[in-house]
N, C-alpha and C positions, 0 to 999 in steps of 0.2 A: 235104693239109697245106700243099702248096705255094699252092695256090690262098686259104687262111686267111691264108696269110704276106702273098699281093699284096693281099688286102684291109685285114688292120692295117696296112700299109703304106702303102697307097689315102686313109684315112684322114688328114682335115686335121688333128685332135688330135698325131698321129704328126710330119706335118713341122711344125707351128708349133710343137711342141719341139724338132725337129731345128733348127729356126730360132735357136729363143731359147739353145740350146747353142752354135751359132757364133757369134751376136750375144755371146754373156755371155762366152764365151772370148776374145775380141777386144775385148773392154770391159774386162776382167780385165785383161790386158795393158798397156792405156793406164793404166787407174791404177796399175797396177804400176809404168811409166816415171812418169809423175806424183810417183808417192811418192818412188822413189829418184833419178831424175835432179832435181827440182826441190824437195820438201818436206824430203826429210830431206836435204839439204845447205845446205839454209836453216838446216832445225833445228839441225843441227853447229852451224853459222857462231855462230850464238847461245849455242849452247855452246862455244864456245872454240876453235872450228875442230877438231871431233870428228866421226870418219865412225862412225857407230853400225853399218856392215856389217861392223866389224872390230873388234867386241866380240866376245871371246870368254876362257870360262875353258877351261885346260885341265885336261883329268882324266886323267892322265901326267905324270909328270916326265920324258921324254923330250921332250914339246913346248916347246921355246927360240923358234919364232918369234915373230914380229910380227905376219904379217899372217894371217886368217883363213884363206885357201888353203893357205898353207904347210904352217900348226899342221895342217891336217886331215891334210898328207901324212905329218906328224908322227905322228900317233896321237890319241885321242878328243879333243873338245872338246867344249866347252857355249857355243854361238851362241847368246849371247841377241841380241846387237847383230841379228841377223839376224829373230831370233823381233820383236822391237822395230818390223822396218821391216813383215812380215808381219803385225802387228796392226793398224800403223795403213793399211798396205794395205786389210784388212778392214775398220776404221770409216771411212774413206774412202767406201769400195764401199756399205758399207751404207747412209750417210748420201746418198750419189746416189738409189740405191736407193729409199730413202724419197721424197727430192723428187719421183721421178718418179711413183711411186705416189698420191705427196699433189694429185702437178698432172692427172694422169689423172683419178684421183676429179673435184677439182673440176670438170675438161669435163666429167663425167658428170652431176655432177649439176647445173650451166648448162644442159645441154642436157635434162633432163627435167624443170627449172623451166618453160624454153620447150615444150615440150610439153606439158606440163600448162598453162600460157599460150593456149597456139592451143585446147588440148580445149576451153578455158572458152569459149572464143571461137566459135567453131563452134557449141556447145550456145548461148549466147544470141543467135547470130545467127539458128538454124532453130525454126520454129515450132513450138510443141506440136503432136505428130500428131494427130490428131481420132481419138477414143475409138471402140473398136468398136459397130456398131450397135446389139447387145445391151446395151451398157453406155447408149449415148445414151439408148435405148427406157424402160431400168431409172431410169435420172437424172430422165426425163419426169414417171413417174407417182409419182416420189417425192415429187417438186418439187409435181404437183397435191395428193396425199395432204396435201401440209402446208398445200396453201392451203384445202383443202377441212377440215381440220381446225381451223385458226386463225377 
């Protein structure tokens, strides 16, 4: 079993996930700062100098605070302001997400334009191979059949 485990393991499938899980986790993050250090305090500013992380309704009448941390020390809330900045965290992410996909594809298929380019190239630069013998021999007495018959 143990020897099963260092071959899945072994396996490039295995770490270029392990890869794309630290890459995504670490890309996560940067738009996560993105969103909340720089978009959504733009976004406020536009709204009237409103920080949307400290939207919340509370679902207690015991919660009097202000600020979002408090109220939670308070008793339940409803963060939407919160949910607000995690969605557009997601369209953000997504929208990257895409671009990258859309500009990969295109290398891909640039690069199998030019390939298919050079295939054409190659094929009309090399000569037709000459026909096997049995074929020339068969072509011969085709070619007299019709002269002899015309």
């Amino acid at each position: 079993m143990i020897k099963e485990f260092q071959e899945f393991i072994a396996k490039g499938n295995v770490m270029d996930l392990a890869v794309g899980v630290i890459i995504g986790g670490a890309f996560g993050l940067i738009v996560k700062s993105l969103t909340d250090d720089i978009i959504m305090p733009i976004v406020g500013m536009i709204f009237g100098g409103l920080d949307f992380s400290n939207y919340f309704i509370p679902l207690s009448s015991e919660v009097t605070a202000n600020s979002l941390d408090a109220a939670k020390e308070q008793g339940a809330v409803l963060a939407y302001g919160s949910f607000l900045t995690v969605v557009l965290n997601f369209l953000i992410l997504a929208w990257i997400i895409f671009l990258m996909v859309k500009a990969v594809n295109k290398i891909r298929s640039e690069a199998e334009e030019r390939l298919m380019a050079q295939e054409e190239e190659v094929a009309k630069e090399e000569p037709a191979a000459p026909p096997p013998a049995d074929i020339a021999l068969l072509t011969e007495i085709r070619d007299l059949l019709a002269k002899k018959a015309s």
